[in-house]
N, CA, C and O of each residue as an XYZ file, in Angstrom:
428
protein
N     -19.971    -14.794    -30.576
C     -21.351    -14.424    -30.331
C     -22.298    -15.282    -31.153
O     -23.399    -15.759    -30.880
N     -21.697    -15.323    -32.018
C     -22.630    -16.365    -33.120
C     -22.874    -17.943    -32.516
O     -23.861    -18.611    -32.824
N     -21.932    -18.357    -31.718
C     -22.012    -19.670    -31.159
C     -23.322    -19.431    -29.951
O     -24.163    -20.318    -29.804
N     -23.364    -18.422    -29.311
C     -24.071    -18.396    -28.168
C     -25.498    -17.975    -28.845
O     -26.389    -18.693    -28.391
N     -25.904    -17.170    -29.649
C     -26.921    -17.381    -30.371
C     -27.705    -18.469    -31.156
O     -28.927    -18.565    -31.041
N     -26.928    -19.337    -32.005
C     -27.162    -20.408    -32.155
C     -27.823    -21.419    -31.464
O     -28.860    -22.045    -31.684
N     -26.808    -21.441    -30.386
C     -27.262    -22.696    -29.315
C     -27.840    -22.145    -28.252
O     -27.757    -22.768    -27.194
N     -28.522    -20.923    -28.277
C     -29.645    -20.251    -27.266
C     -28.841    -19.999    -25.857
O     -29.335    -20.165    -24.741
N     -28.160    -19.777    -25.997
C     -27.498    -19.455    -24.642
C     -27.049    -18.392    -23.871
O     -26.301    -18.325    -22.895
N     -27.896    -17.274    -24.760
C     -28.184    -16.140    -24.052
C     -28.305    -15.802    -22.801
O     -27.467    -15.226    -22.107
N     -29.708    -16.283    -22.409
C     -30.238    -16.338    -21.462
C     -29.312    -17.494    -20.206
O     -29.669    -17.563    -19.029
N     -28.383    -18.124    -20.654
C     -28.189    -19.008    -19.740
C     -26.592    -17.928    -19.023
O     -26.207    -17.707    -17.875
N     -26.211    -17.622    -20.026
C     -24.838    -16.596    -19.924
C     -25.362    -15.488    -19.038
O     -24.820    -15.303    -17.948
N     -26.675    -14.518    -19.545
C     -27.046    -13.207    -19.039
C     -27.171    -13.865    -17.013
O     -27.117    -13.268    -15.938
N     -27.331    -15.164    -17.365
C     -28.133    -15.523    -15.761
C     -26.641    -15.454    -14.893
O     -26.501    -14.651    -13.972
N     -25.506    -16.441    -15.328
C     -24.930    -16.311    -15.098
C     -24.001    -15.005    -14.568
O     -23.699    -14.640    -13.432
N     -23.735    -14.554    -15.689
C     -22.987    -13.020    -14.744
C     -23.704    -12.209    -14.216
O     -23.109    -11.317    -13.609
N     -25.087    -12.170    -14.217
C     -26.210    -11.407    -13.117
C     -25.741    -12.107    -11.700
O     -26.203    -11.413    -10.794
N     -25.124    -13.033    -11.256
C     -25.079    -13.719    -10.234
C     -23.376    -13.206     -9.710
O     -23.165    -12.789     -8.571
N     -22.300    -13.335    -10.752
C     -21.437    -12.638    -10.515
C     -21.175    -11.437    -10.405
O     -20.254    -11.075     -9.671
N     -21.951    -10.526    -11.133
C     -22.222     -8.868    -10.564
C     -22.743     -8.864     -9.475
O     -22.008     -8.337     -8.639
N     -23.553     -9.163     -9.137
C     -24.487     -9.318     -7.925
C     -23.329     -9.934     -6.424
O     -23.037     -9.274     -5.427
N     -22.948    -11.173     -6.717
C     -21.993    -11.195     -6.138
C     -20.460    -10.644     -5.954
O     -19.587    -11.156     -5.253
N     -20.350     -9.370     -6.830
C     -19.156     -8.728     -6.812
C     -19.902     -7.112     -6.242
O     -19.162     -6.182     -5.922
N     -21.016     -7.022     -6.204
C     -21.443     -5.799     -5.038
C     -21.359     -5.820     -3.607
O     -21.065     -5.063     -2.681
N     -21.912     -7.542     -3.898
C     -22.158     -7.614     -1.979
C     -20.656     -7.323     -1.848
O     -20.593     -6.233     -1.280
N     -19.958     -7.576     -1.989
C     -18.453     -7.051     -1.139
C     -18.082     -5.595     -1.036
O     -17.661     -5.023     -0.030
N     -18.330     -5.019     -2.379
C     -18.039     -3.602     -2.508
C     -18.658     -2.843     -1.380
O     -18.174     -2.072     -0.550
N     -20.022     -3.341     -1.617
C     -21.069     -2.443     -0.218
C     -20.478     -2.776      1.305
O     -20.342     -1.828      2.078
N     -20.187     -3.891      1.662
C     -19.713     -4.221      2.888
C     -18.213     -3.220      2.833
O     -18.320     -2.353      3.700
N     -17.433     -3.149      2.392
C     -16.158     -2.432      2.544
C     -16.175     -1.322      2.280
O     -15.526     -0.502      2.929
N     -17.165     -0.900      0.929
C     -17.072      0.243      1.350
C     -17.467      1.202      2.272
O     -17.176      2.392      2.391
N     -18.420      0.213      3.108
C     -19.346      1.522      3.842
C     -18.593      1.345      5.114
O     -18.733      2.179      6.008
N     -17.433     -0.161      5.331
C     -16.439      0.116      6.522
C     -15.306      0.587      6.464
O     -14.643      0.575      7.501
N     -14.769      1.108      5.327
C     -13.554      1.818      4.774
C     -13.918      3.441      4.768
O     -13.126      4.255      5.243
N     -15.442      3.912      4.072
C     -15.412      5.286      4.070
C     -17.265      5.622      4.136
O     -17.833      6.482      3.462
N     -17.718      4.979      4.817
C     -19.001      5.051      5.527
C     -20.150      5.186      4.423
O     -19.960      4.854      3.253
N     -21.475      5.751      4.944
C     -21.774      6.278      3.641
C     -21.456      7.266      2.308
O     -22.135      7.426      1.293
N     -19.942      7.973      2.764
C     -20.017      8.890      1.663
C     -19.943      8.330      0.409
O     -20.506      8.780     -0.589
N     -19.041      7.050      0.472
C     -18.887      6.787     -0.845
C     -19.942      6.233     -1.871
O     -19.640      5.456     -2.778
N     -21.403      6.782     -1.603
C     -22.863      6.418     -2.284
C     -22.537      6.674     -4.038
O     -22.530      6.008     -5.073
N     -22.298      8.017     -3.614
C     -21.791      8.713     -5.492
C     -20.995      7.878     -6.191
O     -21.137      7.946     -7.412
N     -20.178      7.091     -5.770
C     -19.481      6.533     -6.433
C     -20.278      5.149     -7.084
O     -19.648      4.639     -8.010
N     -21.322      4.603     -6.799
C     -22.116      3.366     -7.013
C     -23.181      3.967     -7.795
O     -23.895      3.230     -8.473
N     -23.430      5.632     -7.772
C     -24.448      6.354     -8.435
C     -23.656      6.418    -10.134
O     -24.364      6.218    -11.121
N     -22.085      6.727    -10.286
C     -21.712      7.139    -11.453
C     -21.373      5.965    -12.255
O     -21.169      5.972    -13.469
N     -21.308      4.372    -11.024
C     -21.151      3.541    -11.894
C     -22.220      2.848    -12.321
O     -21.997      1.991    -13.175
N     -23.536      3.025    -11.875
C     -25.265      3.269    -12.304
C     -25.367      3.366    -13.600
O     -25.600      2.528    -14.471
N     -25.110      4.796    -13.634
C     -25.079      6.052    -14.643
C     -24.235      5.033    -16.064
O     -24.733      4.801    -17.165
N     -23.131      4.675    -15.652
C     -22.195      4.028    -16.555
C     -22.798      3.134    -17.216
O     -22.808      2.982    -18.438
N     -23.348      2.481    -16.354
C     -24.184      1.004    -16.673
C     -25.530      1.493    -17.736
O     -25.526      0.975    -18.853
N     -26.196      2.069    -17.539
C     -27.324      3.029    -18.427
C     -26.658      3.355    -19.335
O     -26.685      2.623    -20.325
N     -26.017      4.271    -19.351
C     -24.695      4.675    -20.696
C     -24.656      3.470    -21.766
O     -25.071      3.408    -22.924
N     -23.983      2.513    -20.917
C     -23.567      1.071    -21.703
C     -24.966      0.398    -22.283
O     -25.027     -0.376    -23.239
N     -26.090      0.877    -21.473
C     -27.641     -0.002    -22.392
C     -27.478      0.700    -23.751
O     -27.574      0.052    -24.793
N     -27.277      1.782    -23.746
C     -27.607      2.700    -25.004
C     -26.671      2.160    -26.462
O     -26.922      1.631    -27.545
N     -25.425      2.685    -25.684
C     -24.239      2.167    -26.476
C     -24.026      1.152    -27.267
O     -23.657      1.321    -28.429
N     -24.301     -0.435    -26.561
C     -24.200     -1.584    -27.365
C     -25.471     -1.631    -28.085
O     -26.454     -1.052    -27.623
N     -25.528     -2.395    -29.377
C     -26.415     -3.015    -29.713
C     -26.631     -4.368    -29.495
O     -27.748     -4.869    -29.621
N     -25.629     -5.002    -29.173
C     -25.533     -6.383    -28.929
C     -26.838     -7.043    -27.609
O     -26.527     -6.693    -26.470
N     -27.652     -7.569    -27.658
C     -28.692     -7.913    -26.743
C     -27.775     -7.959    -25.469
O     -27.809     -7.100    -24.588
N     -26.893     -9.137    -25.470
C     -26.106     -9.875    -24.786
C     -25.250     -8.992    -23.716
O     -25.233     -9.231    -22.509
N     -24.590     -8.003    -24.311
C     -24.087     -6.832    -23.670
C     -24.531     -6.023    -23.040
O     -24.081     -5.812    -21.914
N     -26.024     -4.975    -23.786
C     -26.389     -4.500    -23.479
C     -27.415     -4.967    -22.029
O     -27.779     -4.226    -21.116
N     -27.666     -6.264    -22.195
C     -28.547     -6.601    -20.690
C     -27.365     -6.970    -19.371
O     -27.462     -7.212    -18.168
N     -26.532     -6.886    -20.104
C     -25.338     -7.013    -19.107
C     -24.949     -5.515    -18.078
O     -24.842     -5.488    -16.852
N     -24.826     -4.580    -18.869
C     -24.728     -3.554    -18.906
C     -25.946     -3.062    -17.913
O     -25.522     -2.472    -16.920
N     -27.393     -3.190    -17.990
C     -28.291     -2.803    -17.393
C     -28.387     -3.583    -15.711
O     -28.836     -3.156    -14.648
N     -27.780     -4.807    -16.070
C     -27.805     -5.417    -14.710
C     -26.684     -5.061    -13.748
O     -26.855     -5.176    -12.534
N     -25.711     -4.694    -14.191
C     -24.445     -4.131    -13.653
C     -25.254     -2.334    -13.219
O     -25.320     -1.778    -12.123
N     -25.660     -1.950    -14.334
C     -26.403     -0.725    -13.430
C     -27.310     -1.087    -11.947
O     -27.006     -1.248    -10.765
N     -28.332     -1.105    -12.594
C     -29.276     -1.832    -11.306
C     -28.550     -2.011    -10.431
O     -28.800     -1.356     -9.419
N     -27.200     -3.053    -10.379
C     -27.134     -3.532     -9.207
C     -25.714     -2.248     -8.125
O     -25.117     -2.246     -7.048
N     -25.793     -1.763     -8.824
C     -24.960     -0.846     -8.649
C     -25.707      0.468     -7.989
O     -25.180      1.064     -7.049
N     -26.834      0.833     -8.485
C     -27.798      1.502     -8.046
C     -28.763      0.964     -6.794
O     -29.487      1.740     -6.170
N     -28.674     -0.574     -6.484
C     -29.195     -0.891     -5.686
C     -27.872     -0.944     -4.581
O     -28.006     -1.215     -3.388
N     -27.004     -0.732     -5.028
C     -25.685     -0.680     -3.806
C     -25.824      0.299     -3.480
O     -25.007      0.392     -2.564
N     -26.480      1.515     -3.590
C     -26.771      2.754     -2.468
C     -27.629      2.325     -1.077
O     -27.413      2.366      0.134
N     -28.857      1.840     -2.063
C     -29.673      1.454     -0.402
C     -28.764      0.160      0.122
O     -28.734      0.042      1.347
N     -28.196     -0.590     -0.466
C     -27.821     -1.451      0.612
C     -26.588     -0.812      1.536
O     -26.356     -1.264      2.657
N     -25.719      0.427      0.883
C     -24.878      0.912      1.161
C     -25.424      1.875      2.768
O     -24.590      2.287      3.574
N     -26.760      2.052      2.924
C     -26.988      2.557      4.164
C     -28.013      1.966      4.633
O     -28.756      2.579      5.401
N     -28.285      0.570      4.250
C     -28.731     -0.217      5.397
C     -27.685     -1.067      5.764
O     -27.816     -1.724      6.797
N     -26.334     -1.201      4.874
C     -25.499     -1.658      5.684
C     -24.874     -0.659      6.906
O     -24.426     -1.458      7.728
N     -24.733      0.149      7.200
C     -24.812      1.408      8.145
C     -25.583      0.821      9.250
O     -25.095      0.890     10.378
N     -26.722      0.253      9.077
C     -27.894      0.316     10.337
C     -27.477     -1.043     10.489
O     -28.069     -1.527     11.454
N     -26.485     -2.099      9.786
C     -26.181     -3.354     10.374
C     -25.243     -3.310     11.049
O     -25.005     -4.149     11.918
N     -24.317     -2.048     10.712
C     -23.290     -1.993     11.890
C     -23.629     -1.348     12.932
O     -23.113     -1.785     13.961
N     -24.450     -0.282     13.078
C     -24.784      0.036     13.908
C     -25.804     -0.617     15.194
O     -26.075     -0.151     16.301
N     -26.185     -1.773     14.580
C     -27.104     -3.178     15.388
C     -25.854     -4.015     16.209
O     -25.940     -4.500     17.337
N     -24.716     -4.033     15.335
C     -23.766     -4.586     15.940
C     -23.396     -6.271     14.934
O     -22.571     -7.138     15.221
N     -24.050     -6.239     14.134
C     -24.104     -7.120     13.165
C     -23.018     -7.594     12.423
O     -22.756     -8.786     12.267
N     -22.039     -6.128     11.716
C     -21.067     -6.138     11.328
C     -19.914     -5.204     12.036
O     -20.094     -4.171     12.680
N     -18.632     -5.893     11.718
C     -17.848     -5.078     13.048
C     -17.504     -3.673     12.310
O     -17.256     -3.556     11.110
N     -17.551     -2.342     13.537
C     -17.121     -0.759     13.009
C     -15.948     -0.465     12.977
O     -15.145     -0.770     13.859
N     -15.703      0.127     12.025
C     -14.018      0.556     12.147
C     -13.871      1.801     12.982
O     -14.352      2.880     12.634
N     -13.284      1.643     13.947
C     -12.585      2.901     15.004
C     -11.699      3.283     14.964
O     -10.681      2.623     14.759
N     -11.751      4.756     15.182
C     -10.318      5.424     15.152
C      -9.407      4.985     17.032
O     -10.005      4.538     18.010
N      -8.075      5.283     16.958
C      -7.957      5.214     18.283
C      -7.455      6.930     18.926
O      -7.805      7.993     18.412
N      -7.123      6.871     19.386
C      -6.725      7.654     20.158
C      -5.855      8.674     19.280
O      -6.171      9.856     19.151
N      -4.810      8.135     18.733
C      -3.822      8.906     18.163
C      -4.307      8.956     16.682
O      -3.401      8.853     15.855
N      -5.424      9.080     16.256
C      -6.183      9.250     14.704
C      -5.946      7.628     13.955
O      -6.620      7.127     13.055
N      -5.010      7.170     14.521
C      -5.166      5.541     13.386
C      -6.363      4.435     14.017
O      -6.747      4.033     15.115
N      -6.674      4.235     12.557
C      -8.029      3.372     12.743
C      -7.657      2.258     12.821
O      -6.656      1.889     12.207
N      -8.468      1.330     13.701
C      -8.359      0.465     13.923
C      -9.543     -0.501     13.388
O     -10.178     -0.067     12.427
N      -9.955     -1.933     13.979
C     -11.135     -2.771     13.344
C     -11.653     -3.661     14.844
O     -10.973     -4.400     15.556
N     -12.341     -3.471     14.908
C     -12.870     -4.611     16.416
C     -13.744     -5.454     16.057
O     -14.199     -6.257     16.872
């Protein structure tokens, strides 16, 4: 930590994994909402919650803004979690169907 303080690289690190959280939601939201629709919202709400938890917890700048962006974006995976809903339902992204005999299928 002392190296990244030094040579100011806070801000260049925090940018960085804001881009990899961010890019490790968009997937979660896409699968989850075609694996188990909208219910699974609560689950992006407690890992929110977690993320807030974790601002408090660290003192470390570095962590703690880590921590807040992993919330946020986690909290912003609800609304995307049911406007991804209205993209499958446009036809945008493909729906998972059950068939006939209860096993789901993917079209």
């Amino acid at each position: 930590m002392e190296f990244i303080t030094e040579n100011n690289l806070t801000g260049l690190i925090i940018g960085f994994c804001t881009f990899l959280i961010i890019g490790l939601f968009h997937p979660l939201v896409i699968k989850g909402e075609y694996y188990f629709g909208t219910r699974c919202w609560w689950v992006f709400l407690l890992l929110g919650i977690a993320g807030i938890a974790g601002t408090f917890a660290f003192g470390n700048v570095l962590i703690s803004s880590l921590c807040g962006v992993f919330a946020f974006s986690a909290l912003w995976g609800i609304n995307e979690l049911f406007q991804q809903r209205r993209r499958v339902e446009k036809g945008w992204f493909p729906k998972r169907e059950k068939k006939e005999d209860g096993r789901e299928t993917n079209h």
